[in-house]
C-alpha positions in Angstrom: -11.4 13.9 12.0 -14.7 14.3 12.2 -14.7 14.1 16.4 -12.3 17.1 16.1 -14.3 18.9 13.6 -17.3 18.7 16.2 -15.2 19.7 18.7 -14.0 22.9 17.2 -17.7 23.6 16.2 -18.4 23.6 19.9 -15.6 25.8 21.1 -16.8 28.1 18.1 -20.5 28.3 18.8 -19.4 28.3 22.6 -17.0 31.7 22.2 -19.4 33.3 19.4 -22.5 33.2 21.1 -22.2 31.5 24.2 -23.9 28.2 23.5 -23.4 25.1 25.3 -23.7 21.0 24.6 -26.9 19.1 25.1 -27.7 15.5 25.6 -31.2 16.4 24.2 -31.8 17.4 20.8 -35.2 18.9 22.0 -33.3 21.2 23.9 -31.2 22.6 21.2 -31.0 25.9 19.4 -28.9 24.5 17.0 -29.4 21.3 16.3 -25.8 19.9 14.0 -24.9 16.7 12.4 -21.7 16.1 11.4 -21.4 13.2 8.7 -18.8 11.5 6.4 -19.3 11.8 2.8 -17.4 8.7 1.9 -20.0 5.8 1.9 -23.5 6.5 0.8 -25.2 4.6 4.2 -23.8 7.4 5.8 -24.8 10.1 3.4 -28.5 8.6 3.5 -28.7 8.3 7.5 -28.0 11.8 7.6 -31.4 12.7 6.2 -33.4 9.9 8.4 -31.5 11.7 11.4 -32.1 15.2 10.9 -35.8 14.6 9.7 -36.3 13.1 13.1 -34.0 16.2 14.3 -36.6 18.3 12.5 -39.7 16.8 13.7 -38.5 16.5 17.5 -37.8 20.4 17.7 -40.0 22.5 16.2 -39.0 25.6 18.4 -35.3 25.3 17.5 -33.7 26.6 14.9 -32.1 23.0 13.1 -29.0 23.4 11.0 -27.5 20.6 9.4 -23.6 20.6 8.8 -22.9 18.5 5.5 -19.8 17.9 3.7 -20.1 18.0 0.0 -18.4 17.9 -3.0 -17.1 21.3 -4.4 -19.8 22.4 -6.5 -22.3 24.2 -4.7 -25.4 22.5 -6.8 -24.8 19.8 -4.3 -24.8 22.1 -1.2 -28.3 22.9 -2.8 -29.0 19.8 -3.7 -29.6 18.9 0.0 -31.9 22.0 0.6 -34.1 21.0 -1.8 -34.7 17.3 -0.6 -35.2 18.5 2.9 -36.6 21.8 3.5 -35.8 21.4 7.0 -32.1 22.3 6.7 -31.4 25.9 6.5 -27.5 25.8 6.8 -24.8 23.6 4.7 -21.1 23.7 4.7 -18.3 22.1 4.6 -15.1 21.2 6.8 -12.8 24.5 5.5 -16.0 27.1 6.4 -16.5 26.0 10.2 -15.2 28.6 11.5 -17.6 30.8 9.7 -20.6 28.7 11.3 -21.3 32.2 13.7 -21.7 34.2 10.9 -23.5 31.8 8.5 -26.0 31.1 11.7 -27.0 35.3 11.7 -27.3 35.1 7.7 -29.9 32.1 8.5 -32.0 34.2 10.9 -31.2 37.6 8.9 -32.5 36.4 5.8 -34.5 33.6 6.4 -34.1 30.9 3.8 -31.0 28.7 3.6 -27.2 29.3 3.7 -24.8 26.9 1.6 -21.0 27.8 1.6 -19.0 24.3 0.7 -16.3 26.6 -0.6 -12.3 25.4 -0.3 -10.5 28.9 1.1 -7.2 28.2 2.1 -5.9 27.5 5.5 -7.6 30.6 6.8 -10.1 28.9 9.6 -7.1 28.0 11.8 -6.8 31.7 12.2 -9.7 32.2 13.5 -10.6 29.5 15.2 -10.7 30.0 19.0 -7.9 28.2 21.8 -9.3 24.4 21.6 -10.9 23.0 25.2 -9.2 19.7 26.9 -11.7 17.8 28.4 -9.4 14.9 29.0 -6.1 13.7 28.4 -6.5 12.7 25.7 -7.1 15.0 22.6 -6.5 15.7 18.8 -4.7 18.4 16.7 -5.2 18.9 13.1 -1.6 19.7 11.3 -2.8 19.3 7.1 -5.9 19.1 5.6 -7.1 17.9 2.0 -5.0 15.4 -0.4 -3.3 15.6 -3.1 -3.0 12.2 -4.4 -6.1 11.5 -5.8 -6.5 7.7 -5.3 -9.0 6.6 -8.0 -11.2 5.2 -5.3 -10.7 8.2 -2.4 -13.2 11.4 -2.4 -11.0 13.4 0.2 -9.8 15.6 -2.8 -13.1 16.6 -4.0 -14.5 16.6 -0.3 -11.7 18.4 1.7 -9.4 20.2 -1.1 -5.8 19.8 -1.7 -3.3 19.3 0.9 -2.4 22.3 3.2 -0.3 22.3 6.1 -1.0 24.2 9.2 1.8 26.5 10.3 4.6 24.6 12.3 4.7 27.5 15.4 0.8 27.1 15.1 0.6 23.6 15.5 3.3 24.1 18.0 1.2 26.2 20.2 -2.2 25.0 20.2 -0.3 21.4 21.7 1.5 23.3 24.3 -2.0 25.3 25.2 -3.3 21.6 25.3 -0.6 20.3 27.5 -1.7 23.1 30.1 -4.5 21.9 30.7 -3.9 18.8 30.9 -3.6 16.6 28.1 -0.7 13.7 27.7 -1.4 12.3 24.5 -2.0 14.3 21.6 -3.2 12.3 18.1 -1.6 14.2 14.4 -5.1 14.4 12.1 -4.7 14.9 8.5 -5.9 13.3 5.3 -2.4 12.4 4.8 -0.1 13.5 7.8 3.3 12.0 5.9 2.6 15.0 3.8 2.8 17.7 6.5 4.6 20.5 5.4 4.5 23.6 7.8 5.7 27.1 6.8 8.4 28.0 9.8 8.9 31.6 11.3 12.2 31.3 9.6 10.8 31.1 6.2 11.3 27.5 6.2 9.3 24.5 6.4 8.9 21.6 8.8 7.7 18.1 7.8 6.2 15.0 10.3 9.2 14.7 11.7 9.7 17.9 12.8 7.1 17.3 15.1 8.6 15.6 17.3 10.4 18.7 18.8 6.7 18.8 20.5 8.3 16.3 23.0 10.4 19.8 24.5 7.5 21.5 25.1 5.4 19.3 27.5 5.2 15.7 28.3 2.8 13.8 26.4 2.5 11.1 23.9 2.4 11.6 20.2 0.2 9.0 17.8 1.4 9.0 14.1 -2.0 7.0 13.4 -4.6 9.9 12.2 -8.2 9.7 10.9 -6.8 10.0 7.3 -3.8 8.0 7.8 -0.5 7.7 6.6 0.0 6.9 2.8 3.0 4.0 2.8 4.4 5.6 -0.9 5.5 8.7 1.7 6.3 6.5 4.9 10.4 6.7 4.4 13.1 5.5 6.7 13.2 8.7 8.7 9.8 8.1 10.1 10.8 4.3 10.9 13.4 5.6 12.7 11.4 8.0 14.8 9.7 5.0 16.2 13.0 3.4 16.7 14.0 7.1 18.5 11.2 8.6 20.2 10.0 6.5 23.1 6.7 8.8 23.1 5.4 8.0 19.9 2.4 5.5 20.5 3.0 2.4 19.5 0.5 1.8 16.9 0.6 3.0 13.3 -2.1 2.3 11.2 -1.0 2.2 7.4 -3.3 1.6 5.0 -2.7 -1.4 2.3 -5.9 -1.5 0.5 -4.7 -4.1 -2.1 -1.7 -7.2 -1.8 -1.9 -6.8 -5.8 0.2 -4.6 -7.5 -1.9 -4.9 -10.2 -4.9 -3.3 -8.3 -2.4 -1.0 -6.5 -1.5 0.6 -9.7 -5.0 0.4 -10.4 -5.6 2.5 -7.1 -2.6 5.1 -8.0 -1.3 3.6 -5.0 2.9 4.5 -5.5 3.7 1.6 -4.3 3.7 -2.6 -4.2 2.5 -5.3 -2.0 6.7 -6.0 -1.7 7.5 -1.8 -0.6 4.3 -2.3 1.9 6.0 -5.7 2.9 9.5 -4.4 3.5 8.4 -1.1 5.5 6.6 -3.1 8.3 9.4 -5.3 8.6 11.5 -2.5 8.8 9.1 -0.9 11.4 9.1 -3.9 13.7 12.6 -4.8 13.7 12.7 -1.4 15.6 10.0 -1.2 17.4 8.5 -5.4 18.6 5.7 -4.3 20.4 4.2 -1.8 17.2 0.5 -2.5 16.9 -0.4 -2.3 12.9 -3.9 -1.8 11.6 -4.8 -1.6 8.1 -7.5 -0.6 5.6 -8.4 -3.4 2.9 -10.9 -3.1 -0.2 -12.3 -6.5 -1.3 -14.3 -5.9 -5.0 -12.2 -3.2 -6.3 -13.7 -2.8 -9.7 -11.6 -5.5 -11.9 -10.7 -7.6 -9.2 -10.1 -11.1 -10.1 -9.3 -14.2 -8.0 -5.5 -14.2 -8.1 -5.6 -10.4 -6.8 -7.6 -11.2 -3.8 -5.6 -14.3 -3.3 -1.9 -11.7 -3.7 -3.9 -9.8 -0.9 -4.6 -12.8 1.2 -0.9 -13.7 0.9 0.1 -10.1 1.7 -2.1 -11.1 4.8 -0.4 -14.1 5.9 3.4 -12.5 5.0 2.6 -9.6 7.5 1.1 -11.5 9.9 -0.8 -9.5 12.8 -2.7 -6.7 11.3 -5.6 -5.3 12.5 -8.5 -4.9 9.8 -10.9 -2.4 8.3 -12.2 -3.9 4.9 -14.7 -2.4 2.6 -15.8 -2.0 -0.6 -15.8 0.3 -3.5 -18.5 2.2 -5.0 -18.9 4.9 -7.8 -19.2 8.6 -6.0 -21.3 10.9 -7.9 -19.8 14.2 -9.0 -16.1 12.8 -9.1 -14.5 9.9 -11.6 -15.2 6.1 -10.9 -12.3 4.3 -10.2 -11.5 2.6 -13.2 -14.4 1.8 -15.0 -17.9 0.9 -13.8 -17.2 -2.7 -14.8 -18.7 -4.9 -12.4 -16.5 -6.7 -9.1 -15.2 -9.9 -10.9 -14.2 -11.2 -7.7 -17.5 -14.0 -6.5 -18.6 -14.1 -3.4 -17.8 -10.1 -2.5 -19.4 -10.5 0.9 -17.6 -14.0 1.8 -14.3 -12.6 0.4 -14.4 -9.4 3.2 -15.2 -12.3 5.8 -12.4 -14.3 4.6 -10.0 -11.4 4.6 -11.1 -10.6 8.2 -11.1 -14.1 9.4 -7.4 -14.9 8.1 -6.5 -11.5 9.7 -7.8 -11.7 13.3 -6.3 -15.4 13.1 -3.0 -14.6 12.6 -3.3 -11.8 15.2 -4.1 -14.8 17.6 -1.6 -16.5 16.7 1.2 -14.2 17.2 -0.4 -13.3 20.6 -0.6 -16.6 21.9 3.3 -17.3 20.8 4.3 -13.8 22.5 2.4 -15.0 25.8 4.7 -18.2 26.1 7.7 -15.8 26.1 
């Protein structure tokens, strides 16, 4: 999500006043940095990198793109620790960024709009620029679900779908120049909802009318990925149906517990999670699964990270991403802030890993004797 949201700001800065991309941060007018708001080593790089932004390009103007939680004392909050940055907002404002640029230069102190308006940017936003074929369409943004350890909510809003006809059009434009496979973003794409010209609405699976208007190759995987509690038959079946769709889904687990999964306001268990893959690769053999895993969830005790390192070993080849969880300021902790139970944190993620990439061997050395 966040290499489309860069992209857009381009095409926006690039239509509204005629700026182009540089290698060079000395070179630029406008100097951006785009970050995730999700793990603090990212939210505490950003400063290192736009100080050195700051003190590499003192003829520039620097603006700093953050995204925030919804109060604007934290918008301001980042003003007043570096005076350097004159411009703040958020993912639902970029299409304002011409406007909040001139207020910058107009007024001459610094500009903070991390408000949520609806779906209003897509609007305005300009016809997006191929430069490959491969590229990325945003269909929903924000989430609804509220995970006890996920900031999407606070940082991006509740869900909202992107008209169907809209989405429909920006992937033909795409297609005509060039593009032949096109990745679904949204915090939750399962969720997609799109209002139809008919007064209807379309969901995910909808989308794979796209197919009639150019030849490409749809991804269901997204940079906020599917939520298995809203990954129904229909959409196993569209891998069983559409030849098209990538062959890859990543699905995020985050627990074999269902302990910690109800912990987690998950929706489902270990077994539903178990039984959807199955179902998945019984239609399609050659699916590629990834996964997300959080090791020290607060509470965790041994026999839930063992249930997750079963969960592991009944899915067999999954690819990882594990992590841990920390306490987000300005939104609820997860549970409590009682302390990871589970010894060893570190050794645990490696162990998860480890048991992971080895049973991806595995089943890739018995598929090469076949």
């Amino acid at each position: 999500m966040n290499e489309y949201d860069s992209a857009r700001m381009a095409d926006v800065l690039r239509e509204a006043e005629g700026l182009e991309l540089t290698e060079e941060p000395q070179d630029a007018d406008v100097l951006l940095v785009n970050t995730c708001s999700v793990r603090e080593k990212a939210q505490e790089k950003v400063f290192s990198c736009s100080a050195s932004g700051a003190s590499s390009s003192s003829a520039a103007r620097r603006h700093h793109r953050r995204r925030r939680l919804r109060s604007e004392p934290g918008g301001r909050g980042i003003t007043a620790r570096a005076g350097w940055v004159d411009l703040v907002f958020g993912p639902q404002t970029l299409h304002r960024l011409p406007q909040m640029i001139r207020a910058v230069r107009t007024r001459g102190r610094a500009v903070v709009d991390v408000s949520f308006p609806e779906i209003e940017k897509f609007d305005q936003l300009p016809q997006p620029r191929a430069t490959g074929a491969i590229a990325y369409v945003s269909i929903m943004e924000g989430c609804s679900k509220y995970c006890t350890f996920c900031v999407v909510p606070y940082t991006r809003g509740e869900e909202m779908s992107r008209p169907f006809e809209q989405v429909m059009d920006e992937v033909s434009a795409l297609a005509a120049q060039g593009v032949r496979e096109v990745t679904l973003l949204g915090q939750n794409v399962d969720a997609y909802a799109g209002a139809t010209t008919d007064g209807g609405s379309a969901d995910l699976r909808d989308a794979h009318s796209l197919r009639r208007r150019a030849r490409w190759r749809s991804s269901a995987s997204a940079s906020r990925p599917p939520i298995p509690a809203e990954f129904d038959d229909s959409l196993i079946e569209a891998y069983a149906n559409v030849p098209k769709l990538a062959a890859h889904l990543h699905l995020p687990v985050q627990s074999g517990s269902d302990r910690i999964l109800a912990q987690m306001k998950r929706g489902y268990t270990a077994l539903e999670y178990k039984q959807r893959i199955r179902k998945l690769r019984e239609v399609r053999p050659d699916l590629a699964v990834s996964s997300d895993f959080i090791i020290g969830f607060p509470g965790e005790a041994e026999r839930d990270f063992a249930a997750t390192m079963q969960l592991v070993e009944d899915v067999g080849s999954i690819s990882p991403s594990v992590s841990f969880t920390a306490v987000v300021p300005g939104r609820p902790p997860p549970v409590s802030r009682t302390t990871c139970r589970t010894p060893k944190s570190n050794g645990a993620s490696h162990s998860c890993s480890s048991a992971i990439n080895a049973n991806a061997r595995a089943i890739s050395e018995a598929h090469g004797r076949h």
